[in-house]
Backbone and ligand atoms as CSV (ligand in chain L), in Angstrom:
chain,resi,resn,atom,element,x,y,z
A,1,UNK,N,N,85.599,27.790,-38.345
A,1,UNK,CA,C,84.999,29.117,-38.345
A,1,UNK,C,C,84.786,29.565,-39.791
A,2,UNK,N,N,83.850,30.411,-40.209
A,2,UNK,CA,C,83.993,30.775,-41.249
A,2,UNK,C,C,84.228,31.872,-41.677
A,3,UNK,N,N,84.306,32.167,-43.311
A,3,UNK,CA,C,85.327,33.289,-43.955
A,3,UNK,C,C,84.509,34.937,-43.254
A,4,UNK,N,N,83.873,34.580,-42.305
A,4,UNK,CA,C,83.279,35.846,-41.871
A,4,UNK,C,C,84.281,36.742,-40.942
A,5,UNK,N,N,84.147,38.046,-41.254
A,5,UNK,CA,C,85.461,38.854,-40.776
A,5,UNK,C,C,84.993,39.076,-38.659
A,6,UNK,N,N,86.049,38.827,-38.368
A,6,UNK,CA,C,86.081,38.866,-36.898
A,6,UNK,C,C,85.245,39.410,-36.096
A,7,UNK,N,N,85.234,40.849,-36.275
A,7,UNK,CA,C,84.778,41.918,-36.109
A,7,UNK,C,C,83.105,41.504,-35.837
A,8,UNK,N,N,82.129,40.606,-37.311
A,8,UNK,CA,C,81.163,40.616,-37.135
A,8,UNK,C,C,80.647,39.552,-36.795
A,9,UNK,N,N,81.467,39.441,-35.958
A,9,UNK,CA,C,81.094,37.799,-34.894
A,9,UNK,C,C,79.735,37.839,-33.877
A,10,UNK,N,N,78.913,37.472,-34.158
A,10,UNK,CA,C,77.911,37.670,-32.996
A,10,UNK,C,C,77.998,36.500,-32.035
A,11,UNK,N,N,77.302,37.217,-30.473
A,11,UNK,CA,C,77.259,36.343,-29.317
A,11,UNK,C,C,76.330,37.149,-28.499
A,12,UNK,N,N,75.600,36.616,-27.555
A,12,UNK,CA,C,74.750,36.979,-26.855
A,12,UNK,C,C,75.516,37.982,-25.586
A,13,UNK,N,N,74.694,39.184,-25.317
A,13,UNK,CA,C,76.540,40.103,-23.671
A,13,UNK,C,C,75.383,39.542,-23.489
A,14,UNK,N,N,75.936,39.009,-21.996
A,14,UNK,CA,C,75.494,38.695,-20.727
A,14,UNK,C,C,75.161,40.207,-19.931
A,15,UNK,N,N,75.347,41.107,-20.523
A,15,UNK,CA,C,75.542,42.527,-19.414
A,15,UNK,C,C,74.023,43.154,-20.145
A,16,UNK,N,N,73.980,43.282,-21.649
A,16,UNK,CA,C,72.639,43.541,-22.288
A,16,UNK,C,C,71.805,42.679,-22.574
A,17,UNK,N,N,72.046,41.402,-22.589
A,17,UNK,CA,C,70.813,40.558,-22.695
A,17,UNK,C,C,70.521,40.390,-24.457
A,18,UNK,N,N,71.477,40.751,-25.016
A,18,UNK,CA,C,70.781,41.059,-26.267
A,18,UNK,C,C,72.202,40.638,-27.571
A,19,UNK,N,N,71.930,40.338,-28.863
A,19,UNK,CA,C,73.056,40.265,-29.513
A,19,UNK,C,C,73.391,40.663,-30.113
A,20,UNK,N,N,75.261,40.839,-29.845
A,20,UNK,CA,C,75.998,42.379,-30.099
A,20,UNK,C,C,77.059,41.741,-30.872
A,21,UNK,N,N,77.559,42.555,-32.004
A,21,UNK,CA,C,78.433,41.621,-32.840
A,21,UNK,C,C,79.994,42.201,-31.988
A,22,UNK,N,N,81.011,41.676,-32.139
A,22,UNK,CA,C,82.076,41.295,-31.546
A,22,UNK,C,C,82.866,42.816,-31.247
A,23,UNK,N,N,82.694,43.339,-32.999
A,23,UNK,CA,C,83.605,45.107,-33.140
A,23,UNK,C,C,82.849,45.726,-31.567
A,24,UNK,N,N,81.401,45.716,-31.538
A,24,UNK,CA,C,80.944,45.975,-30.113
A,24,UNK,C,C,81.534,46.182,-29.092
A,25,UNK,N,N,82.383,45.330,-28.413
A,25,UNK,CA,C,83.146,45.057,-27.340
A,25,UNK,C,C,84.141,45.371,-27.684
A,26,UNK,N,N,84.745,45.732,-28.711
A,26,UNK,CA,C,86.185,46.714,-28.346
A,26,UNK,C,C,85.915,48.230,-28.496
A,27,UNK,N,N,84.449,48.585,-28.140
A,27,UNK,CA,C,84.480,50.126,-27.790
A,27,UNK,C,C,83.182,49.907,-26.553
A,28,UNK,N,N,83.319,49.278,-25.757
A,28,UNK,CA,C,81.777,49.246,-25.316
A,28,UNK,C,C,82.368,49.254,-23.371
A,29,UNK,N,N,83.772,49.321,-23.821
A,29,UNK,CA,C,84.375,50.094,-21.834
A,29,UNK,C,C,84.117,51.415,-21.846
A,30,UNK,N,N,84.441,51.131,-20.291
A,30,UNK,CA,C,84.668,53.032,-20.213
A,30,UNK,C,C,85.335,53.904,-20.495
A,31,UNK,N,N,85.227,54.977,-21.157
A,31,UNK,CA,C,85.404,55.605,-22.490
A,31,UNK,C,C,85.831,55.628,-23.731
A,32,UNK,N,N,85.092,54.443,-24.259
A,32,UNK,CA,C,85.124,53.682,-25.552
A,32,UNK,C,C,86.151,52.661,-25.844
A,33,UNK,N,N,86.794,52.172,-24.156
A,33,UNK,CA,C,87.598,51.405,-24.913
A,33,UNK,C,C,86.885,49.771,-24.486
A,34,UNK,N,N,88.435,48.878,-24.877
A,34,UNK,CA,C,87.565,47.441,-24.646
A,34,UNK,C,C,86.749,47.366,-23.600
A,35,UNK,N,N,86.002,46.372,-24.061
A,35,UNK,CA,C,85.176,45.786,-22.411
A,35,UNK,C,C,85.831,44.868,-21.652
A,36,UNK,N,N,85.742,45.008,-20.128
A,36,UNK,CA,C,86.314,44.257,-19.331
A,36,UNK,C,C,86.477,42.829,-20.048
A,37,UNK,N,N,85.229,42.138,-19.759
A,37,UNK,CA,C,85.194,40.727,-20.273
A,37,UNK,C,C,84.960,40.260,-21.157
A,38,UNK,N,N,85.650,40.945,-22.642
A,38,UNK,CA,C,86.266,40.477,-23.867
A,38,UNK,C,C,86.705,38.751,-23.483
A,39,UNK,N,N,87.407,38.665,-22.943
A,39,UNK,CA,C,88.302,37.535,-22.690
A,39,UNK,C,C,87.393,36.612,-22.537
A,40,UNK,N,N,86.564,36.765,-21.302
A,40,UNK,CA,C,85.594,35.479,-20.780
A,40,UNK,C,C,84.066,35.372,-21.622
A,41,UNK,N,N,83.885,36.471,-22.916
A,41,UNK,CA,C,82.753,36.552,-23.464
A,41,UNK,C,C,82.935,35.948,-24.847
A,42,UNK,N,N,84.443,35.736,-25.538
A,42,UNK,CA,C,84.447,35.098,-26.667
A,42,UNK,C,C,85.742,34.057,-26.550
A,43,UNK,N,N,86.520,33.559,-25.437
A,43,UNK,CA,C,87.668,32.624,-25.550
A,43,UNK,C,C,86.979,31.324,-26.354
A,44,UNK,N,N,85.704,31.215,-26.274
A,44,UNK,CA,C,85.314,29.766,-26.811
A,44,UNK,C,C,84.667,30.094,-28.494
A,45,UNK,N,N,84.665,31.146,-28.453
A,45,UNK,CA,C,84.625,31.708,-30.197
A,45,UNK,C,C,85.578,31.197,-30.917
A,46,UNK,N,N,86.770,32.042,-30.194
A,46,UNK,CA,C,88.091,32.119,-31.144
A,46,UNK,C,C,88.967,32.342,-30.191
A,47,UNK,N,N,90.477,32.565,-30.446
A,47,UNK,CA,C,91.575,32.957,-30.146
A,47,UNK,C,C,91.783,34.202,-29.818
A,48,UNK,N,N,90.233,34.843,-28.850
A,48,UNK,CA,C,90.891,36.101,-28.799
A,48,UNK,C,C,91.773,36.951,-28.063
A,49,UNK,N,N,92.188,36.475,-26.869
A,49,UNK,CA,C,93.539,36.588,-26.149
A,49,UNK,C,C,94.321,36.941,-27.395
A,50,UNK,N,N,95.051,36.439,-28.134
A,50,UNK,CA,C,96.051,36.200,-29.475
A,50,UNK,C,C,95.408,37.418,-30.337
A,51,UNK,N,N,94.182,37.485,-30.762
A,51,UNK,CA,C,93.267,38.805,-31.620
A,51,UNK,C,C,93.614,40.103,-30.877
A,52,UNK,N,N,93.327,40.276,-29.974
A,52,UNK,CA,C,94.178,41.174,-29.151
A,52,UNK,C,C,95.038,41.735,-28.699
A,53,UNK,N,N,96.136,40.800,-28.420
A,53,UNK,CA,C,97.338,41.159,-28.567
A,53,UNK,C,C,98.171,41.397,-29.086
A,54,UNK,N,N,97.747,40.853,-31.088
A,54,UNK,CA,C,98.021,41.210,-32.287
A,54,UNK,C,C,97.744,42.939,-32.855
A,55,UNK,N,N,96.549,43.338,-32.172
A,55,UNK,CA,C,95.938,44.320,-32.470
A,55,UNK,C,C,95.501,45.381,-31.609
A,56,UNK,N,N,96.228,45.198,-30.692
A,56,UNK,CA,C,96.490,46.294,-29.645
A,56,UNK,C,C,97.401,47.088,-29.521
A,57,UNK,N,N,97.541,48.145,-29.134
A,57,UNK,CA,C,99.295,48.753,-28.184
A,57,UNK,C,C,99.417,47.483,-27.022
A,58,UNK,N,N,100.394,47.672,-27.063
A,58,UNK,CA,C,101.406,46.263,-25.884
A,58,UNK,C,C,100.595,46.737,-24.188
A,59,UNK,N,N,101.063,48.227,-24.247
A,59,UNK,CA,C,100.765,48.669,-22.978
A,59,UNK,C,C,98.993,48.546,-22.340
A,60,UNK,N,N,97.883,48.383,-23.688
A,60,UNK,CA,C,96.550,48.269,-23.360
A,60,UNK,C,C,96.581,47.395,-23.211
A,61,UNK,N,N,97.250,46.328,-24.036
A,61,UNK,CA,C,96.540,44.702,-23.378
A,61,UNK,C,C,97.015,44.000,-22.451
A,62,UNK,N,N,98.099,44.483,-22.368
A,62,UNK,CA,C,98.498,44.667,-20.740
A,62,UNK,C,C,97.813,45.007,-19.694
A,63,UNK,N,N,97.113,45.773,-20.039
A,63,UNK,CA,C,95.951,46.828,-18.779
A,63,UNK,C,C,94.559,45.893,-19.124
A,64,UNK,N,N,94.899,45.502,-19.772
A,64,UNK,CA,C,93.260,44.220,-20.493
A,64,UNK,C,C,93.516,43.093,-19.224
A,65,UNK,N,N,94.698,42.540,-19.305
A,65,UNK,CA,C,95.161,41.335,-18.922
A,65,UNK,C,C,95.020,41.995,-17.645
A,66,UNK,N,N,95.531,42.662,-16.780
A,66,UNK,CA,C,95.611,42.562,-15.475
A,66,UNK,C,C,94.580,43.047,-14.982
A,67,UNK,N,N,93.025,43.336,-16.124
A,67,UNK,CA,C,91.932,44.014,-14.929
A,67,UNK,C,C,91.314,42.902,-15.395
A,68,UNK,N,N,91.540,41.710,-15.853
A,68,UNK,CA,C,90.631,40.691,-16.247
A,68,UNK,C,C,91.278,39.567,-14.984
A,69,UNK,N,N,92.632,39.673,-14.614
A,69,UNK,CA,C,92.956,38.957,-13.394
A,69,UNK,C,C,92.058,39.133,-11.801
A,70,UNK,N,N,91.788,40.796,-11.884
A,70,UNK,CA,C,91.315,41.320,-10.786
A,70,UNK,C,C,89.797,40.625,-10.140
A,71,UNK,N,N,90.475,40.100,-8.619
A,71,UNK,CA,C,89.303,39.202,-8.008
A,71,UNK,C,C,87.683,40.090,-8.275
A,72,UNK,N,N,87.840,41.237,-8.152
A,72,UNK,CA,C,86.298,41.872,-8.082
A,72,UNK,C,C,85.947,41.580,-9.944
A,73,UNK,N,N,86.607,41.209,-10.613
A,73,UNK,CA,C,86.073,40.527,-11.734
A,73,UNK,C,C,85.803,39.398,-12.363
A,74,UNK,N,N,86.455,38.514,-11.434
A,74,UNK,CA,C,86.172,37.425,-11.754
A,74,UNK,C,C,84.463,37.322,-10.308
A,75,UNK,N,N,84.259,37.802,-9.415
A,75,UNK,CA,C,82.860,38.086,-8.949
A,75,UNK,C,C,81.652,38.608,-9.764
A,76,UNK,N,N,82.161,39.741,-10.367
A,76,UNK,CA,C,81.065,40.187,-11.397
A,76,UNK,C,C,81.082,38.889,-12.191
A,77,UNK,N,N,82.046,38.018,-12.559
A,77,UNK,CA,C,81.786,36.602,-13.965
A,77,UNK,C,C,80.767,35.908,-12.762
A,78,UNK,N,N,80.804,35.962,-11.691
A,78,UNK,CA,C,79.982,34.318,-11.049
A,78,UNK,C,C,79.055,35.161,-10.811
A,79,UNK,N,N,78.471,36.151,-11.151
A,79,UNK,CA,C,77.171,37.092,-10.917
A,79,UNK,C,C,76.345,36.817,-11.948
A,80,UNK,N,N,77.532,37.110,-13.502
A,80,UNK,CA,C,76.677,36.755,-14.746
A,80,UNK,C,C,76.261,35.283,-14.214
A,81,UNK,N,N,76.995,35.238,-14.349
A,81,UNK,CA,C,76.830,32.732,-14.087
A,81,UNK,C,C,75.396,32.274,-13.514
A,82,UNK,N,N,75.388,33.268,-12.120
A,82,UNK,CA,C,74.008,33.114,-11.474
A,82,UNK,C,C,73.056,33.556,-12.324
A,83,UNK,N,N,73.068,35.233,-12.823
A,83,UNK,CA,C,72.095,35.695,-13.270
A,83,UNK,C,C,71.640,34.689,-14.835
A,84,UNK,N,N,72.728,34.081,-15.514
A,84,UNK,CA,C,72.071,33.199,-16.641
A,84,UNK,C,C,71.484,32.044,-15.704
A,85,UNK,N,N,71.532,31.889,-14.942
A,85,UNK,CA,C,71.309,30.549,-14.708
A,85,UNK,C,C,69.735,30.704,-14.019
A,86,UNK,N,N,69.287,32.091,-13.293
A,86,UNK,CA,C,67.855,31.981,-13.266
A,86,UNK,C,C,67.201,32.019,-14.333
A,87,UNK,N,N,67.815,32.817,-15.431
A,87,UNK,CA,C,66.930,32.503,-16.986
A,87,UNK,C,C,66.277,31.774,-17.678
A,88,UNK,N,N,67.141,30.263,-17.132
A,88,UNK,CA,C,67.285,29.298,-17.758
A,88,UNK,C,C,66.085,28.769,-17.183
L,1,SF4,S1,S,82.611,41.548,-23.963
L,1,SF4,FE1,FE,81.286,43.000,-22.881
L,1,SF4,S2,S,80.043,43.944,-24.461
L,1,SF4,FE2,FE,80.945,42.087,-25.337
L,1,SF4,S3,S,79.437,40.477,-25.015
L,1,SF4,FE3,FE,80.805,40.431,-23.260
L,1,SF4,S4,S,79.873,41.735,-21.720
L,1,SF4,FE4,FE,78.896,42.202,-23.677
């Protein structure tokens, strides 16, 4: 990876279609906090499970972790999955 600071990591959201640098997604939930699928939108970036949990309160990424377990979210992930996949 390079000496570029975390924060201005770019990747394509699957939710806007468009590319949003990384600081993005830790205000881009509902009411400014993380986005749901932080986790499943940059694990192949970096370490960010670990970025997170370094740089969180204990008790949010806690509340990160268990709405990223939640079955109606891992449905919205095989929704994105489909919806990239007519793109393609
Ligand atoms: S974490 Fe959310 S805002 Fe960031 S790229 Fe993924 S869907 Fe988009």
């Amino acid at each position: 990876m390079s000496d570029q600071p975390i924060e201005d990591l770019e990747r394509r959201c699957p939710r806007l279609g468009s590319p949003i640098p990384f600081r993005y997604c830790l205000i881009s939930g509902e009411d400014d906090a993380i986005c749901w699928k932080i986790l499943d939108c940059w694990w192949e970036t970096f370490d960010v499970k670990n970025y997170l949990k370094t740089n969180m309160p204990e008790a949010v990424f806690n509340e990160l972790m268990a709405k990223a377990d939640k079955p109606a979210n891992k449905v919205g992930s095989i929704i994105d999955i489909v919806e990239k996949a007519k793109h393609r």
